[in-house]
PyMOL Python script that loads the backbone (N, CA, C, O; Angstrom):
from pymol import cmd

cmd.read_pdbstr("""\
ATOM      1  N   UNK A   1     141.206 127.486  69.243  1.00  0.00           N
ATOM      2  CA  UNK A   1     140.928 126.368  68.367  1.00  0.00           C
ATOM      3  C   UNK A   1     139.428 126.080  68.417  1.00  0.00           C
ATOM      4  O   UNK A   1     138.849 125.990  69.500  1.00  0.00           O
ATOM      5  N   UNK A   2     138.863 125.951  67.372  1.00  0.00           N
ATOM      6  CA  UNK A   2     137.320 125.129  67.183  1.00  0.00           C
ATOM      7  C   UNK A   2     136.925 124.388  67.823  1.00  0.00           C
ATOM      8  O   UNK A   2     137.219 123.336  67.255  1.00  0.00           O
ATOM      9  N   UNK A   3     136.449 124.175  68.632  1.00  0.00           N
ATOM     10  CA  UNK A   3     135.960 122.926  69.677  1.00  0.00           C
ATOM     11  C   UNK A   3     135.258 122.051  69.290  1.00  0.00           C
ATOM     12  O   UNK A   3     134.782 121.178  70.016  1.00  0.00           O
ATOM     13  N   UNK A   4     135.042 122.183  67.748  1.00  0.00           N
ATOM     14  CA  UNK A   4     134.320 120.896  66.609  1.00  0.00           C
ATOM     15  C   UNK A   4     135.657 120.270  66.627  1.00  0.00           C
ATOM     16  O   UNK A   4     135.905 119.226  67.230  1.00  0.00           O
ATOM     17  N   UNK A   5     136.521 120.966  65.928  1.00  0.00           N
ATOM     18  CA  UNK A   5     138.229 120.198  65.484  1.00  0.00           C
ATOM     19  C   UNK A   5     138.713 119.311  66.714  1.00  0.00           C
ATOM     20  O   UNK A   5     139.044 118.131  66.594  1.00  0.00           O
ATOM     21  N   UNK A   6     138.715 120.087  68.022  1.00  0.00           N
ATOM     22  CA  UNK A   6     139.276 119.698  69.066  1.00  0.00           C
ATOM     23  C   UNK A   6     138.445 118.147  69.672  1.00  0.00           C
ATOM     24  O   UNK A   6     138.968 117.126  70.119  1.00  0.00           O
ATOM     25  N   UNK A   7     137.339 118.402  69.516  1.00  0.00           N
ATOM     26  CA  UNK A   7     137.005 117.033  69.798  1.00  0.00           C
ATOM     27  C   UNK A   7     136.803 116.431  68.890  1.00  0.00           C
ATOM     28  O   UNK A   7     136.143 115.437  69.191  1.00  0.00           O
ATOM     29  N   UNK A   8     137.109 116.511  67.475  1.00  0.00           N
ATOM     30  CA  UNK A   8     137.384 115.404  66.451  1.00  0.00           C
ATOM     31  C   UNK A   8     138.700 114.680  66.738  1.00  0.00           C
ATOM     32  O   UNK A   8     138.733 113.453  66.646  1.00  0.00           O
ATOM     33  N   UNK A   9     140.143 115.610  67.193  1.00  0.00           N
ATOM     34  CA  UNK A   9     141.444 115.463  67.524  1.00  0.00           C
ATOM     35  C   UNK A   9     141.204 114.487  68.546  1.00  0.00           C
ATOM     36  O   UNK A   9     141.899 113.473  68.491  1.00  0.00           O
ATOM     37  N   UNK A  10     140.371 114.587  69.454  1.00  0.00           N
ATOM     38  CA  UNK A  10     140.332 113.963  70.813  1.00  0.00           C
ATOM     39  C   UNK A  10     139.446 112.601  70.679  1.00  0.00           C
ATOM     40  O   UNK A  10     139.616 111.563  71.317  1.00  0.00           O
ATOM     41  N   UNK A  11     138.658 112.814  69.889  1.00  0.00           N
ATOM     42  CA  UNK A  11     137.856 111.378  69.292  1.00  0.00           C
ATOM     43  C   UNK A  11     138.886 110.586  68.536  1.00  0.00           C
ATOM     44  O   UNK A  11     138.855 109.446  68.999  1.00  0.00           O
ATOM     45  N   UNK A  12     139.918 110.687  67.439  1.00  0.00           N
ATOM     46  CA  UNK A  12     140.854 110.114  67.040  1.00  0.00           C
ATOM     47  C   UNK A  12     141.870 109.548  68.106  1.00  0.00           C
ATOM     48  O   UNK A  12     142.098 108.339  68.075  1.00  0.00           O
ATOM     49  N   UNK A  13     142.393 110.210  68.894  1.00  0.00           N
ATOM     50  CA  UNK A  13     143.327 109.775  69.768  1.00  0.00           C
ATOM     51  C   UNK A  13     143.115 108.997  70.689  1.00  0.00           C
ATOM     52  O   UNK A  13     143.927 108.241  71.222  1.00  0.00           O
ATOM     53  N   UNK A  14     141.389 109.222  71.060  1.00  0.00           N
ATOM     54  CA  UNK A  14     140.675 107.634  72.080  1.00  0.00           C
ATOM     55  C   UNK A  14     140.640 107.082  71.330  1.00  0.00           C
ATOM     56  O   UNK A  14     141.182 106.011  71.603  1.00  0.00           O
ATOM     57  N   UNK A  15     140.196 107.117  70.116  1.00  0.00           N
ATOM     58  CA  UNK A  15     139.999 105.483  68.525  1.00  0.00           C
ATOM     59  C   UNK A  15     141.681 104.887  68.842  1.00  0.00           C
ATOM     60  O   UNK A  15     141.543 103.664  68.828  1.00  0.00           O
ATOM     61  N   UNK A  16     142.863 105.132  69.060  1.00  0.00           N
ATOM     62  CA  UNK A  16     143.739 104.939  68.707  1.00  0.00           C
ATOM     63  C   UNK A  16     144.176 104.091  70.043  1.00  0.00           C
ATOM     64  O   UNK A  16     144.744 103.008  70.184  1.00  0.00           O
ATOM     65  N   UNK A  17     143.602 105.174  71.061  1.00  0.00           N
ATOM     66  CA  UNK A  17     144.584 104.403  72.392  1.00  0.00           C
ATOM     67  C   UNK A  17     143.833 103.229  73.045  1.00  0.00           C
ATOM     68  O   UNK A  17     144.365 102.279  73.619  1.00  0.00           O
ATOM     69  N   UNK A  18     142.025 103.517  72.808  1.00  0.00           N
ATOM     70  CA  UNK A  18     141.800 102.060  72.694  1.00  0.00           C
ATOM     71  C   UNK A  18     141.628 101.339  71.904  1.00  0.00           C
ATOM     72  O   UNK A  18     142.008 100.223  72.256  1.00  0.00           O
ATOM     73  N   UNK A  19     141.046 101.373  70.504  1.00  0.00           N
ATOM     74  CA  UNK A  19     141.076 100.062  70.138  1.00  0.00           C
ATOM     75  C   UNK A  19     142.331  99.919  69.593  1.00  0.00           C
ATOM     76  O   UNK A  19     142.111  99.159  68.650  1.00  0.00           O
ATOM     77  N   UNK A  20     143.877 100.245  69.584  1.00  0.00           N
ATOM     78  CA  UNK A  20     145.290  99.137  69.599  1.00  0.00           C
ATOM     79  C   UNK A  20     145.322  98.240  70.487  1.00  0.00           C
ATOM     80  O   UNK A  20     145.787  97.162  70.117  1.00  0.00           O
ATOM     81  N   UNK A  21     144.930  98.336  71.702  1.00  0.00           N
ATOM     82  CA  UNK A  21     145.370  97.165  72.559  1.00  0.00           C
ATOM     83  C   UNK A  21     143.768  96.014  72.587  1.00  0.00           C
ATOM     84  O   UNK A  21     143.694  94.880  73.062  1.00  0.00           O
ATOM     85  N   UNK A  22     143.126  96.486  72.190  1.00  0.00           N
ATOM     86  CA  UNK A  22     141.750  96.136  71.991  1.00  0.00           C
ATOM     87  C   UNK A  22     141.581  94.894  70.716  1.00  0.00           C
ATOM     88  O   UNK A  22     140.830  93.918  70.700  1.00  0.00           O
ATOM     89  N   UNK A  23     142.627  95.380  69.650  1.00  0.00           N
ATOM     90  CA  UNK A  23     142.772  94.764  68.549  1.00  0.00           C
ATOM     91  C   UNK A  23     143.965  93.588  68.659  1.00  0.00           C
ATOM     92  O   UNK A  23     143.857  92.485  68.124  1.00  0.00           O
ATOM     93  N   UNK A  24     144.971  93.966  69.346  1.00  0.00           N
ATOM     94  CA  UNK A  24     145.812  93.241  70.001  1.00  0.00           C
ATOM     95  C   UNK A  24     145.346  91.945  70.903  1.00  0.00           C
ATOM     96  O   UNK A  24     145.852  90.834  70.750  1.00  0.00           O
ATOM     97  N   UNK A  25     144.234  92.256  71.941  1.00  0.00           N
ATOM     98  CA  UNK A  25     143.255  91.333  72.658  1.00  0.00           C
ATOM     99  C   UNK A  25     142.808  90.558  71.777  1.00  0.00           C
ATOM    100  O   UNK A  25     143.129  89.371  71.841  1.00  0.00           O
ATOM    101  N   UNK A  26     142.058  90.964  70.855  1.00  0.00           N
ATOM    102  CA  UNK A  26     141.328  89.907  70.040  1.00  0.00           C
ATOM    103  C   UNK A  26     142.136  88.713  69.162  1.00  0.00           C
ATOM    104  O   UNK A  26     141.821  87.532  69.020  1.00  0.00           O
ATOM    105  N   UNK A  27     143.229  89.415  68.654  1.00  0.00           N
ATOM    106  CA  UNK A  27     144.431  88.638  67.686  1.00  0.00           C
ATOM    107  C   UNK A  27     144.498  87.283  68.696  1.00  0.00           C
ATOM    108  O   UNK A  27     144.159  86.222  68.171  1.00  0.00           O
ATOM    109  N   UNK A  28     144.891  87.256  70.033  1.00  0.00           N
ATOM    110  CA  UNK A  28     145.740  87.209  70.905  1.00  0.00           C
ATOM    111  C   UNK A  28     144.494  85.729  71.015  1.00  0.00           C
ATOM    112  O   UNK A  28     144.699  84.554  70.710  1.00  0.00           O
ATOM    113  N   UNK A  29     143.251  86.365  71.552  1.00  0.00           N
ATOM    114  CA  UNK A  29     142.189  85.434  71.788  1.00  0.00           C
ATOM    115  C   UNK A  29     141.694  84.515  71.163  1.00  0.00           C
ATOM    116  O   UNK A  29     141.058  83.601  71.688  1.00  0.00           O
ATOM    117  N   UNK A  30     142.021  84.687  69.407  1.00  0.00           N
ATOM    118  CA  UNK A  30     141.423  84.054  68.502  1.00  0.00           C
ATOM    119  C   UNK A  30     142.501  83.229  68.236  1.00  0.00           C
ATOM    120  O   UNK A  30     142.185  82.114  67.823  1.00  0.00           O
ATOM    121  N   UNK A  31     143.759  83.470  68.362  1.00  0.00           N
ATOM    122  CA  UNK A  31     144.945  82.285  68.428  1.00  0.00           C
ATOM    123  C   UNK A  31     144.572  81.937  69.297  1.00  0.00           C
ATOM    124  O   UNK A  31     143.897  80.974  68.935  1.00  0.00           O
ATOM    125  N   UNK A  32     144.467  82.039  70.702  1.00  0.00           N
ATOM    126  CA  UNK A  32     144.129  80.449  71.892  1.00  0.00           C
ATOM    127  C   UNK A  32     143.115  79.748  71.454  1.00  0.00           C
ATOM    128  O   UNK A  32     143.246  78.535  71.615  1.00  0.00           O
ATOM    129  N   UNK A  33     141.993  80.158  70.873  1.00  0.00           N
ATOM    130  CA  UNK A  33     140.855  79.619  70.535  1.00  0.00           C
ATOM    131  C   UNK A  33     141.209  78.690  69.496  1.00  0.00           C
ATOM    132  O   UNK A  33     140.491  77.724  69.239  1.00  0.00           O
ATOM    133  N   UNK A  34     142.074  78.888  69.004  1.00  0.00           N
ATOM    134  CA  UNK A  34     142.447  78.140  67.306  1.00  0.00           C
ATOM    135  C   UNK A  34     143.733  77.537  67.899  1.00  0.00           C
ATOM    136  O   UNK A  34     144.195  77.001  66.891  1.00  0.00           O
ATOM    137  N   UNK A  35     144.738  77.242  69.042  1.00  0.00           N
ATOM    138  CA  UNK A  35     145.107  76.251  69.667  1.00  0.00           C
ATOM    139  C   UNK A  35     144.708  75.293  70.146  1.00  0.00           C
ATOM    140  O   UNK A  35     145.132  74.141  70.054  1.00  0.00           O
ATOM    141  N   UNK A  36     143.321  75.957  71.041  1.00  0.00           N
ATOM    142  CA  UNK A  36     142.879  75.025  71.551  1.00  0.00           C
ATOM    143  C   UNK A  36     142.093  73.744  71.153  1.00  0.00           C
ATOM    144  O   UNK A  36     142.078  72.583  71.561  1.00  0.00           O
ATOM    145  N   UNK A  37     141.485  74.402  70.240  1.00  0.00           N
ATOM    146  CA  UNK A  37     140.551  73.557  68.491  1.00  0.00           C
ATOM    147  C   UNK A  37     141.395  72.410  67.835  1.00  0.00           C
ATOM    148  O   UNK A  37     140.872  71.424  67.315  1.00  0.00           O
ATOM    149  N   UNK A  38     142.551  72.595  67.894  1.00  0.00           N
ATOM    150  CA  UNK A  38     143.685  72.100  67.331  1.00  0.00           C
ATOM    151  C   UNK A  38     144.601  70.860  68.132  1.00  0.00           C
ATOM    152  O   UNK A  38     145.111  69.862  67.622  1.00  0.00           O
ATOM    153  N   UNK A  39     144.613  71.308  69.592  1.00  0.00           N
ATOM    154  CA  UNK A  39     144.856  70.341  70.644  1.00  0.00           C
ATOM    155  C   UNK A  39     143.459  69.463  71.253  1.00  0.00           C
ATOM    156  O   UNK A  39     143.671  68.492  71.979  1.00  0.00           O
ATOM    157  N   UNK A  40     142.031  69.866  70.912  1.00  0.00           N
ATOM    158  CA  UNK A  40     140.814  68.577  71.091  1.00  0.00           C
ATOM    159  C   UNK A  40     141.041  67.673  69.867  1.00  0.00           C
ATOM    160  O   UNK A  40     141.002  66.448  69.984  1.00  0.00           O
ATOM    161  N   UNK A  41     141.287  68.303  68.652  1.00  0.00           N
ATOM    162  CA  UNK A  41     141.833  67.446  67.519  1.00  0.00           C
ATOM    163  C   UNK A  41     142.680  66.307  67.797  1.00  0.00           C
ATOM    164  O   UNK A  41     142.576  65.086  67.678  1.00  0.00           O
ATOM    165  N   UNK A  42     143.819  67.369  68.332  1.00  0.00           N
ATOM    166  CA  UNK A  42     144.876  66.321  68.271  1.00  0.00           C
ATOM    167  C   UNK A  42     145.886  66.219  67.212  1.00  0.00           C
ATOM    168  O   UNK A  42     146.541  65.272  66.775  1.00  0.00           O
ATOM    169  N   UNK A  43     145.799  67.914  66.824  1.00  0.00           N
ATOM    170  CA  UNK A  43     147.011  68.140  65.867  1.00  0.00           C
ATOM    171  C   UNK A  43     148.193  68.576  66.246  1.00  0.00           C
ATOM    172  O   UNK A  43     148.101  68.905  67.429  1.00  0.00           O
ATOM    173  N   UNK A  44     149.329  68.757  65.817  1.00  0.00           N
ATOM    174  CA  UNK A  44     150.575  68.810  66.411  1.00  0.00           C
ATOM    175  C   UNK A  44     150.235  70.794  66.621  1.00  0.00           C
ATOM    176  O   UNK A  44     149.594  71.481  65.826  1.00  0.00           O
ATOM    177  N   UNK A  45     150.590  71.050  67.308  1.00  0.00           N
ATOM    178  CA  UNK A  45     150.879  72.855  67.663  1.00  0.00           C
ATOM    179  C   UNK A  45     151.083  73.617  66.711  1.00  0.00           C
ATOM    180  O   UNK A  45     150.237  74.460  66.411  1.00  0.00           O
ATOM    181  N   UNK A  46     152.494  73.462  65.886  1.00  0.00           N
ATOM    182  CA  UNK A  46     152.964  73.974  65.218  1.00  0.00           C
ATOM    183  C   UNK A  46     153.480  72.762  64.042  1.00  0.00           C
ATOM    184  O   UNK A  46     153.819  71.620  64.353  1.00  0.00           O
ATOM    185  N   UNK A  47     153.445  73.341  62.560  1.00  0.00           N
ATOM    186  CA  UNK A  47     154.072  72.796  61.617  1.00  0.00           C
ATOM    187  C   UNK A  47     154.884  73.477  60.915  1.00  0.00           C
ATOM    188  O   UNK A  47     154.770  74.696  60.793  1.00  0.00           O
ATOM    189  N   UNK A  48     156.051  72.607  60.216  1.00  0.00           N
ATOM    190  CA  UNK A  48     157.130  73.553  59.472  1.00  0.00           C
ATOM    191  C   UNK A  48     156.355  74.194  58.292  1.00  0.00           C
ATOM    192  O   UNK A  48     155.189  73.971  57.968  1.00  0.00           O
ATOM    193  N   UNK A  49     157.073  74.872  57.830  1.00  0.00           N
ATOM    194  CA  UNK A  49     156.554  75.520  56.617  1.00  0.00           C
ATOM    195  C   UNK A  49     156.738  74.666  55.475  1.00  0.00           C
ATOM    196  O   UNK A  49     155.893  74.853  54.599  1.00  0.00           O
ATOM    197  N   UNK A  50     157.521  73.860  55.251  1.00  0.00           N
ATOM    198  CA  UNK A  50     157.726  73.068  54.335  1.00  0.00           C
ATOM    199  C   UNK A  50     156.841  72.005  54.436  1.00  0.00           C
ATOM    200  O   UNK A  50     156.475  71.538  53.357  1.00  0.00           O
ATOM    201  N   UNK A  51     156.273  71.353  55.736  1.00  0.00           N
ATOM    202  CA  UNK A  51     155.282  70.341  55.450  1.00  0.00           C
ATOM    203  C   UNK A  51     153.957  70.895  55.629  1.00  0.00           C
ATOM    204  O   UNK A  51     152.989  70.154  55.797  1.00  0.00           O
ATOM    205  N   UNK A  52     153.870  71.980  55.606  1.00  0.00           N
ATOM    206  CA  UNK A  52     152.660  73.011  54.926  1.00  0.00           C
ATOM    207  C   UNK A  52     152.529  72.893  53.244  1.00  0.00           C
ATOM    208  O   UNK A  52     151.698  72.422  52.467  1.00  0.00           O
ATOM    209  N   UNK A  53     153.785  73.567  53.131  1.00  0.00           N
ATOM    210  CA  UNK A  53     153.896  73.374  51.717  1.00  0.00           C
ATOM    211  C   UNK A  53     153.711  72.234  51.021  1.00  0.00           C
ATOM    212  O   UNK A  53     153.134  72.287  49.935  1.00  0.00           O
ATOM    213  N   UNK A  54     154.146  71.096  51.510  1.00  0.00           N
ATOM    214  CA  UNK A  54     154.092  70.230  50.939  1.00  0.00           C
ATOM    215  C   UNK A  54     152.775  69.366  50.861  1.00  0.00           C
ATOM    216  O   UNK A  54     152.350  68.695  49.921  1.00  0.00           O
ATOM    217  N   UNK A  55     152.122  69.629  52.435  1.00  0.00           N
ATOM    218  CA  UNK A  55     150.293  69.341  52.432  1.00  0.00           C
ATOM    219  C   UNK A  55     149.903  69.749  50.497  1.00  0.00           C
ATOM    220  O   UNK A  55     149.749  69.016  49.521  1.00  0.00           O
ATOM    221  N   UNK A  56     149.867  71.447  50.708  1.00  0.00           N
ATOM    222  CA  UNK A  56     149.393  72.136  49.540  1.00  0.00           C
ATOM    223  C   UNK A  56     149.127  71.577  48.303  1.00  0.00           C
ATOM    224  O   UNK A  56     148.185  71.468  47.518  1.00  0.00           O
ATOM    225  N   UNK A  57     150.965  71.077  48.468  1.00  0.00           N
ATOM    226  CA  UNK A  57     150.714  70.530  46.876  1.00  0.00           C
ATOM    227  C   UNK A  57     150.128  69.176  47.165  1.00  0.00           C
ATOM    228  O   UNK A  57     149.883  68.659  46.075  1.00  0.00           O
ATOM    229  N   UNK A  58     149.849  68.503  47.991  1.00  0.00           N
ATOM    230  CA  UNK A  58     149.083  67.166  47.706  1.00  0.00           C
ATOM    231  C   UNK A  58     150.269  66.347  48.104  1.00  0.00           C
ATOM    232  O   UNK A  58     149.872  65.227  47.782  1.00  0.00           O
ATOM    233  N   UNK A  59     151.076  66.235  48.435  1.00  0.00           N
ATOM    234  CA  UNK A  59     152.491  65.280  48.335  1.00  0.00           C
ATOM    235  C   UNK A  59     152.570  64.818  49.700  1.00  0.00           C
ATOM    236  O   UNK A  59     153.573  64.187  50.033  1.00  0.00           O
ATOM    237  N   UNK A  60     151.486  65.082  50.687  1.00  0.00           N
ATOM    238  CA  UNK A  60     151.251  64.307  51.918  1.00  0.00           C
ATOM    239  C   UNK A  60     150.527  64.400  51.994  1.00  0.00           C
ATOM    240  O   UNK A  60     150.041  65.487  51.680  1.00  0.00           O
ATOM    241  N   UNK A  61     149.534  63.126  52.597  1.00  0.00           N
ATOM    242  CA  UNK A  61     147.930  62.940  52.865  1.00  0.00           C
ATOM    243  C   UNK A  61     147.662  63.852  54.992  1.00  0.00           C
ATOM    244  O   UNK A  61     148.268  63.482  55.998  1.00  0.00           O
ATOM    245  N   UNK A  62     147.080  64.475  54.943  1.00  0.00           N
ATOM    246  CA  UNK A  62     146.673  65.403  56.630  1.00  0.00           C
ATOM    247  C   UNK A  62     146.581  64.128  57.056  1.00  0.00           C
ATOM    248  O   UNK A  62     146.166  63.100  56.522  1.00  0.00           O
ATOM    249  N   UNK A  63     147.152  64.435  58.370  1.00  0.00           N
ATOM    250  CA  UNK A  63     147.232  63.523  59.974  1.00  0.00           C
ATOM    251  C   UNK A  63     146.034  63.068  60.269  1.00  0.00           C
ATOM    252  O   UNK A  63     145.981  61.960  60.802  1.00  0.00           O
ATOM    253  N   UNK A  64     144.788  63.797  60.000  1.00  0.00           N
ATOM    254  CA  UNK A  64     143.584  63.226  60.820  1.00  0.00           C
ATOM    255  C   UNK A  64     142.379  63.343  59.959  1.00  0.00           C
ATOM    256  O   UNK A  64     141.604  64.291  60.089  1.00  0.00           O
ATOM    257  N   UNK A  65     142.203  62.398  59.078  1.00  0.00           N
ATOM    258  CA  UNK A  65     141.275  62.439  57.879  1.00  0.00           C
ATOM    259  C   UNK A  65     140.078  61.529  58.347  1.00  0.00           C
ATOM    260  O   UNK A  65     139.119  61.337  57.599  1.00  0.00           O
TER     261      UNK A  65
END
""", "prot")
cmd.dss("prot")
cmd.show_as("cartoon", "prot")
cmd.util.cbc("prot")
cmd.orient("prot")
């Protein structure tokens, strides 16, 4: 085998095995960060989807204006 190909094969398969868990880390980090933003606020954790929805359309005024 080509030893250009072979370490293109081998450059793909490190792209893969680290940055998945790498990309996973960051997801992971940027939700605590955006919890935590959210609990100095003083917003509830989690909201239903329906009083999301219903923010959207205007049909409830946000908790902390």
């Amino acid at each position: 085998m080509d030893p250009v190909i072979l370490a293109d094969i081998l450059t793909v398969i490190a792209i893969i095995v680290i940055g998945g868990p790498l990309a996973w880390l960051t997801v992971i980090w940027a939700g605590r960060a955006v919890a935590r933003k959210r609990a100095r606020l003083g917003e509830p954790e989690t909201r239903s989807a329906r009083e999301i929805a219903r923010h959207l359309a205007g049909q409830i005024e946000p908790d902390n204006c």
